[in-house]
N, C-alpha and C positions, 0 to 999 in steps of 0.2 A: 495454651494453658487449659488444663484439667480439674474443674473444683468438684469433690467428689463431699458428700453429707450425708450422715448417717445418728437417726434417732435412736435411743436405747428407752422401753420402757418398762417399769417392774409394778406392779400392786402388791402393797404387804400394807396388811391389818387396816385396810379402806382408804391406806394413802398412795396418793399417784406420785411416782417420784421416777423425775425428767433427765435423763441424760445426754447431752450434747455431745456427739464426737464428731470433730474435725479434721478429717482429713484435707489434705492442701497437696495439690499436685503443679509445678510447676511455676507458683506462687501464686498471691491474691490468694482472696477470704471468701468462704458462702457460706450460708447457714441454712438449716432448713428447721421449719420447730414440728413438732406432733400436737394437735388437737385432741383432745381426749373426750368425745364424744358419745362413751359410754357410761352408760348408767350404775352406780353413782358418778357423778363427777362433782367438782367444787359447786359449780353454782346448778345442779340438779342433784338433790341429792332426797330422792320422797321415798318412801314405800310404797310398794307395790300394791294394788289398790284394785281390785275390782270396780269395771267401769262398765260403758255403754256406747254405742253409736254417738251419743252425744257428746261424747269425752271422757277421761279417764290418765291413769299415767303410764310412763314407759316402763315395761317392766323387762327382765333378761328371760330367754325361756330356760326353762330348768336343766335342760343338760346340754351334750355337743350333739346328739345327734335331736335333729329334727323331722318330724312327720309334719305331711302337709295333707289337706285335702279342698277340690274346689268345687263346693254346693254345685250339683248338677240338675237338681230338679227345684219346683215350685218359686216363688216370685224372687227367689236370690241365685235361682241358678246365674252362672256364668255363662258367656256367651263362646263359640268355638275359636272365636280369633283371641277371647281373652283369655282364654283358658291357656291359649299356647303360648302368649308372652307368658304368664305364673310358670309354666314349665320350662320358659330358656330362661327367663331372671334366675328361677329357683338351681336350673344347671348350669348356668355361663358363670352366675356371680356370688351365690355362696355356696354351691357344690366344692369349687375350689380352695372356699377357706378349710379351717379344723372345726366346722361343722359336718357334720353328715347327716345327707341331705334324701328323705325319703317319702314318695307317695303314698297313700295313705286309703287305698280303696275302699275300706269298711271303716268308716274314722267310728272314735271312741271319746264320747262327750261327759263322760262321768268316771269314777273309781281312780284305780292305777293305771298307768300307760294309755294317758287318754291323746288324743292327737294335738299336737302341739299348736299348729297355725291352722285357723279354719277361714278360705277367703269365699269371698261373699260378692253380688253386683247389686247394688239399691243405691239407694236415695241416703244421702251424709247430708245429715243439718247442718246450716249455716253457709259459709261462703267455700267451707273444704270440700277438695273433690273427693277424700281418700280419707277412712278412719282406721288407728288400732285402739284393741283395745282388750285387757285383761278379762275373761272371763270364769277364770281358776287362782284368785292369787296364794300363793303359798307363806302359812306362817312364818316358816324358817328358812331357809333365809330370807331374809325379809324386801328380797330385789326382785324372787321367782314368782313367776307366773306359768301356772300346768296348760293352760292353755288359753290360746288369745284367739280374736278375730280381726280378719281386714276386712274393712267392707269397701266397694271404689265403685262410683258412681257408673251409669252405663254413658251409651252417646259419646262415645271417644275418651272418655278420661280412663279405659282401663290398658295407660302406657305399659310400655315395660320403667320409663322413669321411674313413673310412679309407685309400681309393683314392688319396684327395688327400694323407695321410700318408705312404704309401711310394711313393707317387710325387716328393712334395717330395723323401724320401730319395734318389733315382731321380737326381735334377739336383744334390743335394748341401747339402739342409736337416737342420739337426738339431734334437735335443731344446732344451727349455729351458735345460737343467746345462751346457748344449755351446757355448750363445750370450757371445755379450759385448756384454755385463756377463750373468753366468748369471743364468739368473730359472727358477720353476717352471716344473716339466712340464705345469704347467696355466697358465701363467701369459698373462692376455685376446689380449694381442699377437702371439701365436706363430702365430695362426691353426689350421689345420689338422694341424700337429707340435705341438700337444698332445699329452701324453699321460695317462688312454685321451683316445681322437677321440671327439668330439661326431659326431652319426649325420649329420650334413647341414652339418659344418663345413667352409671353404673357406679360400682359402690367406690372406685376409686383405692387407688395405695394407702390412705389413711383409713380406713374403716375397716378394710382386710388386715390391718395391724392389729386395728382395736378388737377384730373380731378374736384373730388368733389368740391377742396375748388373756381373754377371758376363757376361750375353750377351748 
């Protein structure tokens, strides 16, 4: 016996609207649902908001293609092994989706075409190992951010998990509490916005959904 499932989903005028199709091979029933862990969703639904190391909220980055660039010099430089997990997360796990995915050697922190994710290695307050966070939020629409930073702690926290974590935050993934229908912070399907991140977790078949069907 063959159960085969397949999610359909559309966004029209801020609402998420779910489609279940069922295919049945052979007989017997399976179902599979889609989490919607993109920003907005039911129960996340803020503005985009200029924030800080200390906190702030999820915001979408402004278009499909994205620039990145990773602090090379003075107390946020990167270190050479972390730098290289940023470059496979950034090519293994959203190179592939309908983003496009660019380095960014002279990055541009001000005006028009300013670089979209700027990562960072220091010191995150409180108990997190890994922050994003808005630091361009844009008016209009009012979910964009021109550009963000990650910042991830040094001394082993800068996984490629992790990487994949605030990066997803980066384009506008959230936790599990933040999905619809909410499910754990651990919970199989969230992929790599678990939380904590599994050391070598990846964004998973739900998130490259969610990513596509926004860009």
């Amino acid at each position: 016996m063959q159960r085969i499932s397949l999610t359909v989903i559309s966004r029209s005028a801020g609402l998420l609207l779910l489609v279940g199709v069922l295919l049945v091979i052979g007989g017997g029933v399976a179902w599979t649902s889609h989490i919607d862990n993109m920003v907005p969703t039911i129960n996340y639904d803020k503005s985009c908001a200029e924030g800080s190391v200390n906190g702030g909220t999820v915001c979408q980055t402004d278009n499909s293609t994205v620039s990145y660039y990773m602090t090379s010099s003075g107390s946020l430089a990167l270190e050479s092994d972390d730098k290289q997990d940023v470059q496979q997360v950034l090519a293994n796990q959203y190179a592939p989706t309908d983003l496009t995915v660019n380095y960014d050697s002279t990055p541009t922190y001000s005006g028009s075409g300013e670089t979209d994710i700027i990562y960072q290695e220091g010191d995150v307050p409180g108990a997190n190992t890994g922050r994003t966070w808005c630091n361009d939020a844009s008016l209009a629409p009012k979910y964009i951010c021109d550009q963000q930073y990650v910042r991830i702690e040094a001394g082993g926290a800068y996984t490629p998990g992790l990487t994949c974590h605030e990066t997803g935050h980066a384009v506008g993934l959230v936790h599990g509490p933040d999905s619809y229908p909410a499910v754990a912070l651990n919970h199989p399907d969230i992929g790599c916005m678990k939380k904590p991140t599994p050391v070598n977790e990846g964004l998973g078949g739900n998130q490259i959904s969610n990513i596509n069907n926004l860009y």
